[in-house]
C-alpha positions in Angstrom: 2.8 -0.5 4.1 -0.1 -1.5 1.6 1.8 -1.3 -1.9 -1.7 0.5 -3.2 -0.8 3.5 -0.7 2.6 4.3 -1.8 1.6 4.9 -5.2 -1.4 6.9 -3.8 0.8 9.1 -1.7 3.2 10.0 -4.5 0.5 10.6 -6.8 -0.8 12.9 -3.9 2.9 15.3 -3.7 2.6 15.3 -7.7 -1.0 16.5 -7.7 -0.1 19.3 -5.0 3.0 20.4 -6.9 0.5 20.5 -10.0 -2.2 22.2 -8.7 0.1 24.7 -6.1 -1.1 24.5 -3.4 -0.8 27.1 -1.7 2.2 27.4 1.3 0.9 28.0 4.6 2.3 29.6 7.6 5.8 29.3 7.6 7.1 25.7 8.9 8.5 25.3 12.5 11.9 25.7 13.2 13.4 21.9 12.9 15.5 20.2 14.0 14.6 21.7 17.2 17.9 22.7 18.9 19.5 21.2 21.6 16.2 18.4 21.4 16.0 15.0 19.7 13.8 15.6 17.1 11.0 13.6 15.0 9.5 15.4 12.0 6.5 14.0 10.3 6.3 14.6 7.1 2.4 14.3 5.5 -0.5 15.6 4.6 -4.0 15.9 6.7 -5.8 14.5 3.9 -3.3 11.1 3.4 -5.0 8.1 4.5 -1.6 6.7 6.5 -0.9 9.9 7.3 -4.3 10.0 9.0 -3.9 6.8 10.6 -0.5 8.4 12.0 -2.1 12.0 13.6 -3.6 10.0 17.0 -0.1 8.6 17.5 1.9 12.1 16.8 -0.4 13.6 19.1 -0.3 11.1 22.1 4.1 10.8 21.6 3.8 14.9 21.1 2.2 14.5 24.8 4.6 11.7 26.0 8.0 13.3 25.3 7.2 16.8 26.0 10.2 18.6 27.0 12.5 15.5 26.5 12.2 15.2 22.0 10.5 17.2 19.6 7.6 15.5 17.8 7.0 18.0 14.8 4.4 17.6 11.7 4.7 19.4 8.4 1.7 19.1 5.8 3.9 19.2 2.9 0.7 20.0 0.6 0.4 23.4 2.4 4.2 24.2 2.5 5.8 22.5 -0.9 8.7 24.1 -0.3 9.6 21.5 2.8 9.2 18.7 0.5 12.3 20.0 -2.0 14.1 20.8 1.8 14.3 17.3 2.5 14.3 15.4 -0.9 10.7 13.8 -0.4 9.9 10.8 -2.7 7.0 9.8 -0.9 4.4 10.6 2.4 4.6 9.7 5.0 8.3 9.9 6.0 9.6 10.5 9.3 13.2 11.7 9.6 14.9 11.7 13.1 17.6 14.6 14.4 19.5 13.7 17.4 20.0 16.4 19.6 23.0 18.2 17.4 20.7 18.9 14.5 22.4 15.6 12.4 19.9 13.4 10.7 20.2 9.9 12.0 17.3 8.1 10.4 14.7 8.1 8.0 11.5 6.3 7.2 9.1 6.0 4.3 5.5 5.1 5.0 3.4 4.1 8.1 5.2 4.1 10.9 4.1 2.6 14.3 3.7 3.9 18.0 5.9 1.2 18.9 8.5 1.8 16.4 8.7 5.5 16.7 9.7 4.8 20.7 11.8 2.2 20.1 13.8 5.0 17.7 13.4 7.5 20.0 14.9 5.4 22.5 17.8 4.5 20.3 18.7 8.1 20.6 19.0 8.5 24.0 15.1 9.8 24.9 13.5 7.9 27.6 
């Protein structure tokens, strides 16, 4: 990812923290049990975050019923954030189908990469 980003995007959690943002609706239950499961971890209004909504959506689509593609806006609901240790946004975290983290990522993460995880864990 553009090194001018990651600074941007930390600055961004910082900001939110400062400001409180307010929390919204409470977060969806995740790891989704009994599911492979791929939470996105963002905000609507970060630029790779943006860049990743099209993708989240079309794999939400793709894998319906076989993995859970789940996003949390972190800037409405700080308290996911401090759940799972956030340094930066985007970062996608991967649950097999026991609820055990296998994975993490920071930053952009491709279509392409995202199903090539997926498929690591077992989802076809």
């Amino acid at each position: 990812m553009n090194q001018i980003l990651k600074p941007a995007c930390i600055a961004f959690i910082c900001l939110g923290i400062f400001l409180g943002v307010a929390a919204a609706d409470a977060a969806p239950e995740v790891p989704v049990k009994g599911m492979v499961t791929m939470i996105d971890l963002g905000a609507t209004e970060c630029i790779p975050c943006k860049m990743m909504a099209p993708i989240l959506d079309k794999l939400k689509k793709t894998y319906d019923g076989r993995a859970a593609i789940v996003f949390i806006d972190v800037w409405q609901d700080q308290s996911q954030a401090k759940k799972y240790g956030l340094r930066a946004i985007p970062t996608q975290i991967f649950f097999d189908d026991n609820g055990r983290e296998v994975t993490r990522h920071i930053g952009f993460m491709s279509e392409e990469a995202i199903v090539d995880q997926l498929k690591k864990m077992g989802v076809n």
